[in-house]
N, C-alpha and C positions, 0 to 999 in steps of 0.2 A: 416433591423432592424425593430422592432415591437415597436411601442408604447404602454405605459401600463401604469395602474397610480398606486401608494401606495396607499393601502386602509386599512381603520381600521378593522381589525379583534379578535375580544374579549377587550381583554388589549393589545394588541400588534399591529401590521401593517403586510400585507404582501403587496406580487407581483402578480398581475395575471397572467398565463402567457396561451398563443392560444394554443388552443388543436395541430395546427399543428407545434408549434415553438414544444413543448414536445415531440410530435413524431420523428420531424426531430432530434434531441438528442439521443432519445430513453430513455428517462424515463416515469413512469408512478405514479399516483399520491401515495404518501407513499414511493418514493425513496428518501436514505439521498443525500443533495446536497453539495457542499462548495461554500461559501460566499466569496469572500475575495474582502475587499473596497480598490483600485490603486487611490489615489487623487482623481479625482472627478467622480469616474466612479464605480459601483457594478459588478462586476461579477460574474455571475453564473455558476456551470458547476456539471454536475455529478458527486459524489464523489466514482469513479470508478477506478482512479490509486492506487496502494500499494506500500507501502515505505517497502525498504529491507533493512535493517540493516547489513552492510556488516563488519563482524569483524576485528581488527586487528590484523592480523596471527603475525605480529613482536611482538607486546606485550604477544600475548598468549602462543608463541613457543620460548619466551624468558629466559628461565630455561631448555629446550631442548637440549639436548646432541647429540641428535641423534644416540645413542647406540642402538645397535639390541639386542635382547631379548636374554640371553639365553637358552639353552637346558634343560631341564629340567631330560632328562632323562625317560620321562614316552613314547613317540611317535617315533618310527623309523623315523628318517630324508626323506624328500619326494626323492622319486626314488629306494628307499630301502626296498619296500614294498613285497619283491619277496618270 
Protein backbone atom coordinates (compact mmCIF):
# COMPACT_ATOMS: atom_id res chain seq x y z
CA UNK A 1 0.00 0.00 0.00
CA UNK A 2 1.15 3.65 -0.99
CA UNK A 3 0.46 6.53 0.87
CA UNK A 4 -0.91 9.58 -0.81
CA UNK A 5 -2.79 12.67 0.26
CA UNK A 6 -5.97 14.57 -1.28
CA UNK A 7 -5.01 17.59 -2.82
CA UNK A 8 -6.78 20.64 -4.09
CA UNK A 9 -6.79 20.79 -7.71
CA UNK A 10 -8.84 23.87 -9.41
CA UNK A 11 -12.32 23.59 -7.72
CA UNK A 12 -12.10 20.17 -7.00
CA UNK A 13 -9.57 17.45 -5.12
CA UNK A 14 -7.68 14.80 -6.51
CA UNK A 15 -5.40 11.67 -5.77
CA UNK A 16 -1.84 11.47 -6.45
CA UNK A 17 -0.97 8.47 -7.41
CA UNK A 18 3.40 7.00 -7.96
CA UNK A 19 4.30 6.71 -11.38
CA UNK A 20 5.05 2.91 -10.38
CA UNK A 21 1.72 2.15 -8.56
CA UNK A 22 0.09 3.39 -12.40
CA UNK A 23 2.39 1.22 -14.16
CA UNK A 24 1.92 -1.72 -12.00
CA UNK A 25 -2.08 -1.47 -13.17
CA UNK A 26 -1.22 -0.36 -16.38
CA UNK A 27 -2.89 2.92 -16.93
CA UNK A 28 -1.58 5.94 -18.14
CA UNK A 29 -2.36 9.46 -17.43
CA UNK A 30 -6.02 10.31 -19.61
CA UNK A 31 -7.44 6.74 -18.82
CA UNK A 32 -11.10 6.66 -17.50
CA UNK A 33 -10.98 5.06 -14.01
CA UNK A 34 -14.10 3.88 -11.66
CA UNK A 35 -14.33 5.28 -8.28
CA UNK A 36 -16.50 3.40 -6.22
CA UNK A 37 -16.53 4.63 -2.19
CA UNK A 38 -17.05 0.70 0.19
CA UNK A 39 -17.74 2.48 3.87
CA UNK A 40 -14.62 3.90 4.64
CA UNK A 41 -12.36 2.81 2.00
CA UNK A 42 -12.07 4.56 -2.04
CA UNK A 43 -11.30 2.43 -4.61
CA UNK A 44 -9.75 2.79 -7.67
CA UNK A 45 -9.40 0.58 -10.62
CA UNK A 46 -9.34 0.87 -14.40
CA UNK A 47 -12.43 1.23 -15.86
CA UNK A 48 -11.53 -1.76 -18.31
CA UNK A 49 -14.42 -4.59 -17.62
CA UNK A 50 -17.71 -4.47 -20.01
CA UNK A 51 -20.98 -5.31 -19.02
CA UNK A 52 -23.02 -7.61 -21.60
CA UNK A 53 -26.40 -7.45 -21.52
CA UNK A 54 -27.56 -10.72 -21.81
CA UNK A 55 -31.19 -10.88 -23.24
CA UNK A 56 -34.14 -12.85 -22.31
CA UNK A 57 -34.77 -15.48 -24.97
CA UNK A 58 -38.06 -16.50 -22.82
CA UNK A 59 -39.59 -13.24 -23.25
CA UNK A 60 -38.44 -12.57 -26.76
CA UNK A 61 -39.33 -16.09 -28.29
CA UNK A 62 -42.46 -15.72 -26.30
CA UNK A 63 -45.06 -15.51 -29.37
CA UNK A 64 -42.77 -18.07 -31.18
CA UNK A 65 -44.29 -21.05 -32.66
CA UNK A 66 -41.66 -22.44 -34.07
CA UNK A 67 -43.07 -23.23 -37.53
CA UNK A 68 -40.78 -23.71 -40.33
CA UNK A 69 -41.14 -21.54 -43.33
CA UNK A 70 -42.80 -22.55 -46.14
CA UNK A 71 -41.97 -23.20 -49.65
CA UNK A 72 -42.39 -20.67 -51.69
CA UNK A 73 -42.13 -22.22 -54.82
CA UNK A 74 -39.54 -20.06 -56.45
CA UNK A 75 -36.03 -22.39 -55.37
CA UNK A 76 -35.68 -26.40 -56.03
CA UNK A 77 -35.50 -27.99 -52.52
CA UNK A 78 -31.71 -28.51 -51.54
CA UNK A 79 -30.35 -31.96 -52.98
CA UNK A 80 -32.50 -31.34 -56.13
CA UNK A 81 -30.32 -29.31 -57.87
CA UNK A 82 -29.48 -32.00 -60.65
Amino acid sequence: MTATKLVRWGNGQAVRLSKADIERIGVEPGDPLDVRVESDRIIIRPARHHSIEIPDYKRLFSGYDARQPREDGFARRAGEEH
